[in-house]
C-alpha positions as CSV (number, residue, x, y, z in Angstrom):
1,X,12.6,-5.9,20.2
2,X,15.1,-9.1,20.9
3,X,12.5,-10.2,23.5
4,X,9.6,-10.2,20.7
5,X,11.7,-11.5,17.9
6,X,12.5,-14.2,20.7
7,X,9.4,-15.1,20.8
8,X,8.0,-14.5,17.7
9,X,10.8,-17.6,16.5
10,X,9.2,-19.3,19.0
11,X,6.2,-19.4,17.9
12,X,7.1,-20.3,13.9
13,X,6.8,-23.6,12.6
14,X,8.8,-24.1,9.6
15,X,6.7,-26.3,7.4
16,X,9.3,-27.3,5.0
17,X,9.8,-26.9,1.6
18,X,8.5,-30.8,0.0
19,X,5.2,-31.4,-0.9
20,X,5.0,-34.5,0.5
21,X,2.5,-35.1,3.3
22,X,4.9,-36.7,6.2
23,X,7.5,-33.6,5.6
24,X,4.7,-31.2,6.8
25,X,4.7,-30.7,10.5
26,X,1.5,-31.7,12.8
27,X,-0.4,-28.9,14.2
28,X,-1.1,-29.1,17.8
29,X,-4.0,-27.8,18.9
30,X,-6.4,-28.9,15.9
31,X,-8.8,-26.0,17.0
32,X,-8.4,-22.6,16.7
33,X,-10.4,-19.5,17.1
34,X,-9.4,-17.5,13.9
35,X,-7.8,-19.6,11.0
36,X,-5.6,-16.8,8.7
37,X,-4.3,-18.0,5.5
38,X,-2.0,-15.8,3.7
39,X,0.3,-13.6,5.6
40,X,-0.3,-9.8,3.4
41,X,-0.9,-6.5,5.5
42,X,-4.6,-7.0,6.0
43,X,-4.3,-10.8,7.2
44,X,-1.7,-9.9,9.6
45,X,-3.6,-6.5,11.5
46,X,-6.1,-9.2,12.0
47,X,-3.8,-11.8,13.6
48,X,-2.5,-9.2,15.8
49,X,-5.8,-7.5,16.5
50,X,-7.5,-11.0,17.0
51,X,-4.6,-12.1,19.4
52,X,-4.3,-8.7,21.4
53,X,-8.1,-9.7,22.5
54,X,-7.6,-13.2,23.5
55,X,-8.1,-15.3,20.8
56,X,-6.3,-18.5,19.6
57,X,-4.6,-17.5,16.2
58,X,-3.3,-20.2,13.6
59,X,-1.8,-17.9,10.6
60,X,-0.2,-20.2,7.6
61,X,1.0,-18.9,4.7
62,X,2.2,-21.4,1.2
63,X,4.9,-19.4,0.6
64,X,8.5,-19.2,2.6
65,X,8.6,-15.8,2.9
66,X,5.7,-13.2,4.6
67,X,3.9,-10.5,2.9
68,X,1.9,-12.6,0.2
69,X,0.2,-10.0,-2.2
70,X,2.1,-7.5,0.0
71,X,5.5,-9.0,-0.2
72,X,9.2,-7.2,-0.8
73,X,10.8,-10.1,-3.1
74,X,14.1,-10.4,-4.5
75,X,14.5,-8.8,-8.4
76,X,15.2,-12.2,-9.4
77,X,12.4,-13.5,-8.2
78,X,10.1,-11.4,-9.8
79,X,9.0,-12.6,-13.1
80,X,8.3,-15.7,-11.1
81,X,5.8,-14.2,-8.9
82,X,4.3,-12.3,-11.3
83,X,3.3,-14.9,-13.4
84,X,3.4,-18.4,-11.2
85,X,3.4,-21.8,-12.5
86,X,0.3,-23.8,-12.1
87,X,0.5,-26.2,-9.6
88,X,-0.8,-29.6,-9.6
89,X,-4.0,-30.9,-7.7
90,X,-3.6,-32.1,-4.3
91,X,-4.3,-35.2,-3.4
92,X,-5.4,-34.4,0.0
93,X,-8.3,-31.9,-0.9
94,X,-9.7,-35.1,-2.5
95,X,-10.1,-37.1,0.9
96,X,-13.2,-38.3,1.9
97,X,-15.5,-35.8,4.3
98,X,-18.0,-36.9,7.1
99,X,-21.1,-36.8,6.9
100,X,-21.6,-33.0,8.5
101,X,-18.3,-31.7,6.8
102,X,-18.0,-31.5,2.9
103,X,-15.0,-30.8,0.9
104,X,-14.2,-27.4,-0.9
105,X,-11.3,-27.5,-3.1
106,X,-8.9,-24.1,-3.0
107,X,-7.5,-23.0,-5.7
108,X,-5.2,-19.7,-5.9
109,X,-5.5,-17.5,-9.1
110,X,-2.9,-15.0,-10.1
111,X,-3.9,-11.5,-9.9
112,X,-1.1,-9.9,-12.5
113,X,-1.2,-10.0,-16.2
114,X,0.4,-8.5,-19.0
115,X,3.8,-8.2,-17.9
116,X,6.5,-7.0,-20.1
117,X,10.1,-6.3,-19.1
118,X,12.3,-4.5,-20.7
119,X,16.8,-4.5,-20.8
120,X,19.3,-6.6,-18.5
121,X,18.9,-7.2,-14.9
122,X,22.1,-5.4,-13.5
123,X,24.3,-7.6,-11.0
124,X,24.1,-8.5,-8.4
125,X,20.6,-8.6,-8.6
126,X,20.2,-10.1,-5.4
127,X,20.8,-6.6,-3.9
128,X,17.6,-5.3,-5.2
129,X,14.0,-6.0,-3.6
130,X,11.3,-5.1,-5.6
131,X,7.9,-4.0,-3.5
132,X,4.9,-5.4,-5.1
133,X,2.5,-2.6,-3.6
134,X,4.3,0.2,-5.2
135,X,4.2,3.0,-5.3
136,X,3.6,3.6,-2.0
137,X,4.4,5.7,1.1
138,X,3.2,6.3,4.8
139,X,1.9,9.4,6.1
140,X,3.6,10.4,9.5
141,X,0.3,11.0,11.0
142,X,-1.9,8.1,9.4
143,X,-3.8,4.9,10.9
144,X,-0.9,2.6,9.5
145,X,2.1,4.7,11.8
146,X,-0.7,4.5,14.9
147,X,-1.6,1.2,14.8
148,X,2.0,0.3,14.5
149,X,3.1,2.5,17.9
150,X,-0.2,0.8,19.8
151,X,0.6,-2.9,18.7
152,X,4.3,-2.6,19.5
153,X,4.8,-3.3,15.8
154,X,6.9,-0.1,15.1
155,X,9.6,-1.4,17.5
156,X,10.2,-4.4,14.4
157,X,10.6,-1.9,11.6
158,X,12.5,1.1,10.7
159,X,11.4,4.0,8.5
160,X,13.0,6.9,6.8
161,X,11.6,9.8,4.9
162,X,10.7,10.5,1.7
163,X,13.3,14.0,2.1
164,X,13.1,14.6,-1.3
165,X,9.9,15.5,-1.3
166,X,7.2,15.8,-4.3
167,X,7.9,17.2,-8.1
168,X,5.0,17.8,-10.1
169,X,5.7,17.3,-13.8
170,X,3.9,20.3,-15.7
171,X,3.9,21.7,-19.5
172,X,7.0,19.9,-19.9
173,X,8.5,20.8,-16.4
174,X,9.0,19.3,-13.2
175,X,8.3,21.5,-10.5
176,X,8.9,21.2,-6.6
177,X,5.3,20.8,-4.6
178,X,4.4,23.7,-2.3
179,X,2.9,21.7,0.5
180,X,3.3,24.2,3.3
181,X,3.8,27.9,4.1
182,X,7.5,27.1,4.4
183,X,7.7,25.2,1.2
184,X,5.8,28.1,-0.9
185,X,8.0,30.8,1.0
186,X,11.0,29.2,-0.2
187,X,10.0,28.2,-4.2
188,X,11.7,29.9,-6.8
189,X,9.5,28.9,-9.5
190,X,6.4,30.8,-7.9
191,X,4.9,34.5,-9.4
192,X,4.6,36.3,-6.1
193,X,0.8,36.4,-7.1
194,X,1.0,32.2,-7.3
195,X,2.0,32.8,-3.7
196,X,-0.5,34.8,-2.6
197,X,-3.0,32.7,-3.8
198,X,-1.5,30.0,-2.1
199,X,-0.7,31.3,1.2
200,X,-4.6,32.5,1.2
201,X,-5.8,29.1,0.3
202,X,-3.9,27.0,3.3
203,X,-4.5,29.4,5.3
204,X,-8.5,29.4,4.9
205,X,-8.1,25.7,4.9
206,X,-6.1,25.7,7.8
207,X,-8.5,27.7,9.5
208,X,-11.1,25.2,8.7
209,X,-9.4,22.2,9.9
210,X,-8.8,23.9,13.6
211,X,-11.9,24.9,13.7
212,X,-13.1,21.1,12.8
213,X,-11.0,19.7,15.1
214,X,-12.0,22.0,18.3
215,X,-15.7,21.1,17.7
216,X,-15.0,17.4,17.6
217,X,-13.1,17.5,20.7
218,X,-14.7,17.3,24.4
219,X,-15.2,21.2,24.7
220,X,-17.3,21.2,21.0
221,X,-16.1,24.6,21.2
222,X,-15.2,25.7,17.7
223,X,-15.4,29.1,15.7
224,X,-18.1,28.3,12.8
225,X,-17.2,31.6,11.7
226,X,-13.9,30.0,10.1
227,X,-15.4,27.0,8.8
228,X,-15.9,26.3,5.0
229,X,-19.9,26.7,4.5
230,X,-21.3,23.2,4.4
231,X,-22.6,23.7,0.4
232,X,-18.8,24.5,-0.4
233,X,-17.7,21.7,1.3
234,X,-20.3,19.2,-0.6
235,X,-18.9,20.9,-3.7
236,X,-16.5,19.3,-6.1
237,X,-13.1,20.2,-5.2
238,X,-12.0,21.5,-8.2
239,X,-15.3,24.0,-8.4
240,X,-14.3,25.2,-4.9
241,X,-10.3,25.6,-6.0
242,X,-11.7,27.8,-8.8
243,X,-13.8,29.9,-6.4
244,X,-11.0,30.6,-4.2
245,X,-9.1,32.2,-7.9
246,X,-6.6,29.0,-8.3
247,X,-5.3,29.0,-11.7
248,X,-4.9,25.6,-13.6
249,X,-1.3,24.7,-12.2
250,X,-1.9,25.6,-8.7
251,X,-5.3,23.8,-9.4
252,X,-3.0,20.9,-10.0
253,X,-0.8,21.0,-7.1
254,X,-3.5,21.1,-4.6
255,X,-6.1,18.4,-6.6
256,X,-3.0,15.7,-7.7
257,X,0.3,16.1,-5.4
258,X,-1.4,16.9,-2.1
259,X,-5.0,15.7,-2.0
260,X,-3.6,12.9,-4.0
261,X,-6.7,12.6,-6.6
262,X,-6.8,10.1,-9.2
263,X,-8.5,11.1,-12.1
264,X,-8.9,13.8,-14.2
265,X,-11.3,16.3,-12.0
266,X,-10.5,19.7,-14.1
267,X,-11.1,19.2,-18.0
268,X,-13.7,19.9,-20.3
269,X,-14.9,16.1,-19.5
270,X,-14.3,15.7,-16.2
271,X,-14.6,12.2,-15.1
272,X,-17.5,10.1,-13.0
273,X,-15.5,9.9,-9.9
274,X,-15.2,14.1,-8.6
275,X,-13.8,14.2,-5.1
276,X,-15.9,16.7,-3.0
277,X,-14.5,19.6,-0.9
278,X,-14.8,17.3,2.2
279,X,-12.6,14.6,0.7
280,X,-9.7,16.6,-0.4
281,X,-10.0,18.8,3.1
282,X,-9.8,15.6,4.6
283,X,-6.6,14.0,3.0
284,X,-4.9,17.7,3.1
285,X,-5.3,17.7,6.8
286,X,-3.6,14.2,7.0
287,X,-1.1,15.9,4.7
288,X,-0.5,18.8,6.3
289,X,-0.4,16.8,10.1
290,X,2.4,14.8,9.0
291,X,5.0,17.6,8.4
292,X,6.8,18.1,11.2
293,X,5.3,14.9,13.5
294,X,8.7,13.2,13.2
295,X,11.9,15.0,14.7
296,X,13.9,13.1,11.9
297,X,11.5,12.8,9.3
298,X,11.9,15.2,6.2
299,X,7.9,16.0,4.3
300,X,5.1,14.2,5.0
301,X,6.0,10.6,4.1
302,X,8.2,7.8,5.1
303,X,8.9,4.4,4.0
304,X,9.6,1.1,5.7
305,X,13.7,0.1,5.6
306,X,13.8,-3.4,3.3
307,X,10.3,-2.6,1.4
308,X,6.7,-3.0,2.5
309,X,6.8,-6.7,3.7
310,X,8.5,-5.4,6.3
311,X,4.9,-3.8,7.8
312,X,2.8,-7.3,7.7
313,X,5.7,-9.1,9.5
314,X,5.7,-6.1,12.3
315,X,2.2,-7.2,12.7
316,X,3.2,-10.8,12.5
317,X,5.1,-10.7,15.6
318,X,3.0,-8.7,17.6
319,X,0.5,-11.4,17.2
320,X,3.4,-14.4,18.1
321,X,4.2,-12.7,21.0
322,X,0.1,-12.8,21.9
323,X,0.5,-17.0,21.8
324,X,-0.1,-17.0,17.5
325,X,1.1,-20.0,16.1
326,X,2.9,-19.7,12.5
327,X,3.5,-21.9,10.1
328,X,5.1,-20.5,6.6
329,X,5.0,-23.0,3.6
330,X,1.8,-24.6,4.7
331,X,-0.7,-24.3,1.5
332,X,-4.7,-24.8,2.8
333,X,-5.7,-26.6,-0.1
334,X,-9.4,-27.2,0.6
335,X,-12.2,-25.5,3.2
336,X,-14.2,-27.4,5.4
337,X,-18.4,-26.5,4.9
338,X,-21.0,-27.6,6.6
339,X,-23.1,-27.8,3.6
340,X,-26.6,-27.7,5.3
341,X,-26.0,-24.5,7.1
342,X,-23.6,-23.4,4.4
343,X,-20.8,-22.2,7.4
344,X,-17.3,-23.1,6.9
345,X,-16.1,-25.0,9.5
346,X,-12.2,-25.1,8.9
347,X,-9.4,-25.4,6.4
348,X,-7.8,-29.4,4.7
349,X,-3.8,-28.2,4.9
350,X,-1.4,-29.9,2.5
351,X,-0.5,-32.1,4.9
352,X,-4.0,-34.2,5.2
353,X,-4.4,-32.3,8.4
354,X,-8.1,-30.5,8.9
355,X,-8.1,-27.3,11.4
356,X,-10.9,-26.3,12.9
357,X,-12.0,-22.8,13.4
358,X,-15.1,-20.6,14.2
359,X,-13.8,-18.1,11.8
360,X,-11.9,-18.4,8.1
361,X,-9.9,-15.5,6.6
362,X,-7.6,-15.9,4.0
363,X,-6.6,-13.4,1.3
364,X,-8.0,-12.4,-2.0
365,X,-5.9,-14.2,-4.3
366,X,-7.8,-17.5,-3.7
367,X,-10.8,-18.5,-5.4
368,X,-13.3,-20.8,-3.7
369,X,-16.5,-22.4,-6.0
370,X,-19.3,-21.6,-3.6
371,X,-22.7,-19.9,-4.6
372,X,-22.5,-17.7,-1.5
373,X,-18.7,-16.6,-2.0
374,X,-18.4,-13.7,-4.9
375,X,-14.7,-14.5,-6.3
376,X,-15.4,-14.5,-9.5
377,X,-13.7,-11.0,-10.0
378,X,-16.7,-9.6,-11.7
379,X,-16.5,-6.4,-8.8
380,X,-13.0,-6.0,-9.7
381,X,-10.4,-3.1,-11.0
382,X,-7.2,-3.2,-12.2
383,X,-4.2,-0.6,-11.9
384,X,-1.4,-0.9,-14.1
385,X,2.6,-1.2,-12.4
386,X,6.2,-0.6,-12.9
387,X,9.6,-1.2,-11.5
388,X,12.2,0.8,-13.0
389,X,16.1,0.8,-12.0
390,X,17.7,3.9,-13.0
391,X,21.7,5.0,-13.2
392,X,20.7,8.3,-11.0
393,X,18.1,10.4,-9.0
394,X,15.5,12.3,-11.2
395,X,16.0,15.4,-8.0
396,X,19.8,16.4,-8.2
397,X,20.5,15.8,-4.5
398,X,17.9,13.7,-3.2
399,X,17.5,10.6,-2.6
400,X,14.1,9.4,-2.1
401,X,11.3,11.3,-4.1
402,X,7.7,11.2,-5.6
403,X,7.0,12.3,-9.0
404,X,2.6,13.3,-9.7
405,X,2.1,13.5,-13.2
406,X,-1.2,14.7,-13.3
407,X,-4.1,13.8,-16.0
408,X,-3.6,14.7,-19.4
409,X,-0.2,15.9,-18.5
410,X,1.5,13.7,-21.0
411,X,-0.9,12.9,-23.3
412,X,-4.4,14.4,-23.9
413,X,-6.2,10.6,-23.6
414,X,-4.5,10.6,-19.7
415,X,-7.5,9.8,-17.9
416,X,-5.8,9.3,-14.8
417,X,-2.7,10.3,-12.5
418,X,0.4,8.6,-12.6
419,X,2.7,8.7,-9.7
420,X,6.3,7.4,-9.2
421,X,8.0,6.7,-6.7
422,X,12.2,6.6,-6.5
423,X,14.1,5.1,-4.0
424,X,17.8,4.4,-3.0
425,X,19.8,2.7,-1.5
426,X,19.5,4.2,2.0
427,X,16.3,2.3,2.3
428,X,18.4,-0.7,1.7
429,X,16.4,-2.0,-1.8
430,X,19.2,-1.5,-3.9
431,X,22.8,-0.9,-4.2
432,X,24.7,2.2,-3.6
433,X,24.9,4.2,-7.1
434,X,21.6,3.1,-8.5
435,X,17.8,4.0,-7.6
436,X,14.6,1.8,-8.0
437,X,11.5,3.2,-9.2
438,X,7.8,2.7,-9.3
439,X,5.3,3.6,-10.8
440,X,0.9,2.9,-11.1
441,X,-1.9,4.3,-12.6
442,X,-5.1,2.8,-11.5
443,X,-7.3,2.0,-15.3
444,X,-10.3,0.2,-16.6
445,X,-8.3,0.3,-20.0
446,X,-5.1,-2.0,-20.0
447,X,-4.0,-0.3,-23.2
448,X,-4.2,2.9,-22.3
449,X,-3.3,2.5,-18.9
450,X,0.3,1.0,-20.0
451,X,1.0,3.5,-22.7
452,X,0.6,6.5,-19.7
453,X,3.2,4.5,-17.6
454,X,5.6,4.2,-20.9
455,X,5.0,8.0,-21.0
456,X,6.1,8.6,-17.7
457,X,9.1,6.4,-18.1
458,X,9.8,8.0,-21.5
459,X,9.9,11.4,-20.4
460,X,11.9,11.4,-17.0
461,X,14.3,8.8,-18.5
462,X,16.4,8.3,-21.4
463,X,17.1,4.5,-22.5
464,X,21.0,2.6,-23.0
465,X,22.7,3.8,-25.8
466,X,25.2,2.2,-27.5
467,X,27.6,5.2,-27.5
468,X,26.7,6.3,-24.1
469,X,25.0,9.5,-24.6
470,X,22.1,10.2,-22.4
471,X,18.8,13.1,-23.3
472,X,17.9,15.9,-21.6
473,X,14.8,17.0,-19.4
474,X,14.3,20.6,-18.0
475,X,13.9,20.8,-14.1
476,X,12.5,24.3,-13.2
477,X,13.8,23.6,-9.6
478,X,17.4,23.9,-10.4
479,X,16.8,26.2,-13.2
480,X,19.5,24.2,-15.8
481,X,19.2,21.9,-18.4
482,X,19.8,18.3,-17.1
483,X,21.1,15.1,-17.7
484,X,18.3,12.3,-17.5
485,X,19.0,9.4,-15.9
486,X,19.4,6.1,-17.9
487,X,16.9,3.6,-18.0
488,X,18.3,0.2,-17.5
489,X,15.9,-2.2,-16.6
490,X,12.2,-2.1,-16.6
491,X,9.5,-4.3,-15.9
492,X,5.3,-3.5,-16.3
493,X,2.3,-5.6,-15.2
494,X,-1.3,-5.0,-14.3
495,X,-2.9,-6.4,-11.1
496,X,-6.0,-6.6,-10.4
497,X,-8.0,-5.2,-7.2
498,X,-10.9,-6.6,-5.3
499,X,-12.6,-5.7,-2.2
500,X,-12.4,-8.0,0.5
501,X,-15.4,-10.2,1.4
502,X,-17.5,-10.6,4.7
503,X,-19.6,-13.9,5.8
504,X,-18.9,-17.1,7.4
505,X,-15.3,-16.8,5.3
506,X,-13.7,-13.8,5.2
507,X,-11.5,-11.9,1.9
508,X,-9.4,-9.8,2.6
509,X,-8.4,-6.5,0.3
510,X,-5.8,-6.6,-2.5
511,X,-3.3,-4.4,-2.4
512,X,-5.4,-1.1,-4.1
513,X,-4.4,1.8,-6.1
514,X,-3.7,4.3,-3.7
515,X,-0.3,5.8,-2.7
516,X,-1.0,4.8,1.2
517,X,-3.0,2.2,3.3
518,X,-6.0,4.2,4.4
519,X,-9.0,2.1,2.1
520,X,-7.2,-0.9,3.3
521,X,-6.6,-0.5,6.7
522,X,-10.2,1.2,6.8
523,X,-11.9,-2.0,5.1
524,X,-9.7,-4.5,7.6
525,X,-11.3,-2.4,10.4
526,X,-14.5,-3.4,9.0
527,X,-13.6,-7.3,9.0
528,X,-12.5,-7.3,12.7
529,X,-16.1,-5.8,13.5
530,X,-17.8,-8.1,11.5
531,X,-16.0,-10.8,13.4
532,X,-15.8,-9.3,17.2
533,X,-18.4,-6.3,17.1
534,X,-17.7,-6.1,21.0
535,X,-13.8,-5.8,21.0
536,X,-12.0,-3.0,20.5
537,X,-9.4,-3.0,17.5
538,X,-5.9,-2.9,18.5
539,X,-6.3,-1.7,21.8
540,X,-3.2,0.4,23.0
541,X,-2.8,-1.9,26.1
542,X,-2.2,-4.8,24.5
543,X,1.0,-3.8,23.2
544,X,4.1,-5.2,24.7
545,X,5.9,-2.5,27.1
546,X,9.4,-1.6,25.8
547,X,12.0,0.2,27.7
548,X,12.5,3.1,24.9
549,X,9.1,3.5,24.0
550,X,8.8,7.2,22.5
551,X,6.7,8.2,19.7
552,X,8.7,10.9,18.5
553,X,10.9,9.2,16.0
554,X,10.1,7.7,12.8
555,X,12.7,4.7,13.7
């Protein structure tokens, strides 16, 4: 790791923090293969996957810091962020073009809205570093943890589990998740009939998955007799849970806290967007394949030491040590087009200096005014967000854990799940005695979207009063009336999502709505082959070889 941190340094340039032209450093070469702007999780795979095959790589990013719509930033620095001030019009975008080369001015747009925060920011505040993708979490055994151990990158970050596991909050009650054989063997909370049902249900899907998974490999050998029928599995997921004698709440586990569905798929008007049998099979086998991959991870989930910026940087310097130049505070503040074939040609930095390139990529929170170049967030979502800090954990005796609060669950207009997500100070985002906690539900009502994340906050925590007395919640898991955990700061936005773009200038995805990386990763794949359909993504052997490789640890 010192050898690529070595030369990952190396191949920085700091770009200074002035605006003014001569304080910007020069760029040597002026030509470049791939031309990144913006240094989030999607830009940075592609720098590393784009240098791991050979080509140049000149990643710039306006901000001092990496991560961009994926950063970790400090508390303090958040209202900031969230809603920037407008900066002035550069005077170099204005230049004059050649004749071949015209001028497109680029202008960033901020992506969060509504923000409302709520009580003091507790000192120091510099000890707390708020995620701005969360809630979210790793799977052991997803594409994100792989492409880190092939690129080297998981030798630049350290992870620990999420050992508290998952609570499902239900009629009032937060419950403990029954994710494996183990976990349902052990829960108290459980009529031995619940278990039955249960244990009959993973073990048919189980059954299933093996099955899959022989077929697919080199033998094709597989027992069809244990596979779910094709016309169950093209079923929606909750009409196949019924079939298979789930009542409502273990309907709920399985639909919300393990196949991690969004919306409501199980009430009298269930929504537009039913996951099929296939799906939720699909995301329960991910599930299920990370328990147990780690030696010295707890669950299914782990999360990056220092926040999620930590991941984009990985990637960062697996592409520096691949020859990538960097150069963080370096705005591109217009795009050079070749206005008769309508290809962009390069990027106009703040300095004056244009960069050529034969492909563009920069990430979704820029707008461009072209005809060909959809970015006027008409395709677009929004999920709502929250950042709580909290006096104590909501699971007596663990640190780190996810809370699924399932449609309707706390109000009958819930259209959607909401998750949170608590963390302490192991992870080393805030300090010792207090916890940080997120929360999202993903909405195409703002209104309604907010007042299920003031729910959630309302019910698992109790605000400062003046005398000191704190309210009360009932956890089934320890069987006791407890203490809920004072609410002392809080802070609620909405973002908005788009789907990254394809053409002669690339978009990559905003951070989405999801509790892990799959649809971003997935559509980043999709980039990379729309660049270099004839180079393999991330190819194992361009990783740099490490003494104590082992892929056996979650560190």
């Amino acid at each position: 790791m010192a050898e690529a941190a070595a030369d990952s340094s190396n191949s920085a340039v700091d770009g200074g923090g002035s605006n003014v032209q001569n304080d910007y450093p020069t760029i040597d070469p002026t030509s470049f293969d791939v031309v990144l702007c913006g240094t989030g999780l999607p830009e940075s795979v592609l720098a590393a996957a784009c240098a791991a095959v050979g080509k140049t790589v000149l990643h710039v990013d306006p901000s001092p810091f990496y991560g961009s719509l994926y950063s970790s930033i400090p508390l303090s620095s958040l209202t900031s962020f969230l809603s920037p001030e407008a900066s002035p019009p550069t005077s170099s975008a204005a230049a004059a073009a050649s004749d071949s080369r015209t001028v497109v001015d680029l202008h960033r747009r901020s992506v969060y809205s509504d923000v409302e925060t709520s009580g003091t920011v507790p000192e120091p505040a510099r000890r707390f570093t708020v995620d701005m993708v969360g809630p979210r979490v790793l799977y052991c055994a997803d594409e994100a943890v792989d492409l880190l151990l092939r690129s080297g990158g998981s030798h630049h970050v350290e992870f620990k589990s999420v050992e508290g596991g998952s609570l499902l909050y239900w009629e009032g009650c937060l419950y403990p998740v029954p994710d494996s054989r183990q976990a349902i063997f052990k829960d108290t909370t459980l009529k031995l009939k619940e278990k039955n049902i249960l244990f009959r249900f993973f073990k048919l899907v189980q059954a299933h998955i093996a099955a899959a998974s022989a077929s697919s490999d080199e033998t094709g050998q597989g027992d069809a007799s244990t596979k779910i029928p094709e016309e169950d599995l093209d079923l929606p997921f909750v009409e196949f849970l019924k079939k298979q004698g789930l009542p409502p709440k273990m309907r709920a586990v399985v639909l919300y806290a393990i196949a991690m569905v969004d919306y409501d798929q199980d009430g009298a008007d269930p929504c537009d967007k039913l996951t099929t049998t296939r799906e939720g099979i699909q995301t329960i086998a991910l599930y299920s394949s990370s328990i147990g991959r780690f030696a010295n991870a707890e669950g299914a989930f782990i999360y990056p030491m220092y926040g999620h910026a930590e991941l984009p940087q990985a990637f960062c310097r697996c592409a520096a040590v691949k020859g990538a130049l960097y150069v963080l505070r370096m705005p591109v503040v217009a795009l050079l087009m070749d206005e008769e074939k309508k290809h962009f040609l390069g990027a106009r930095l703040a300095s004056g200096q244009d960069i050529l390139c034969q492909q563009l990529i920069i990430d979704a929170s820029y707008k461009i005014p072209t005809l060909d170049v959809p970015f006027d967030g008409s395709d677009s979502w929004k999920v709502v967000r929250g950042v709580c800090i909290i006096s104590k954990s909501v699971k007596q005796g663990s640190s780190n854990v996810l809370v699924i609060f399932p449609p309707k669950s706390l109000e009958e207009q819930q259209v959607a799940a909401v998750r949170l997500l608590q963390l302490s100070s192991n992870l080393a985002v805030c300090p010792p005695g207090m916890f940080i906690s997120y929360l999202s539900t993903p909405c195409t009502d703002v209104s309604a979207g907010k007042q299920s994340i003031k729910k959630a906050i309302d019910t698992l925590f109790s605000p400062q009063a003046s005398d000191g007395s704190e309210g009360h919640f009932e956890t089934t898991n320890e069987s006791t009336e407890d203490v809920k955990p004072t609410l002392i700061w809080s802070c609620l936005y909405v973002q908005e999502i788009t789907q990254g773009t394809s053409g002669s200038l690339l978009s990559c995805p905003m951070p989405d709505e999801y509790l892990d990386y799959r649809n971003v990763l997935g559509s980043t794949k999709k980039l990379f082959a729309s660049i270099y359909p004839d180079e393999e993504f991330l190819p194992k052997k361009s990783a740099p070889v490490y003494a104590d490789d082992a892929s056996d640890s979650a560190e």
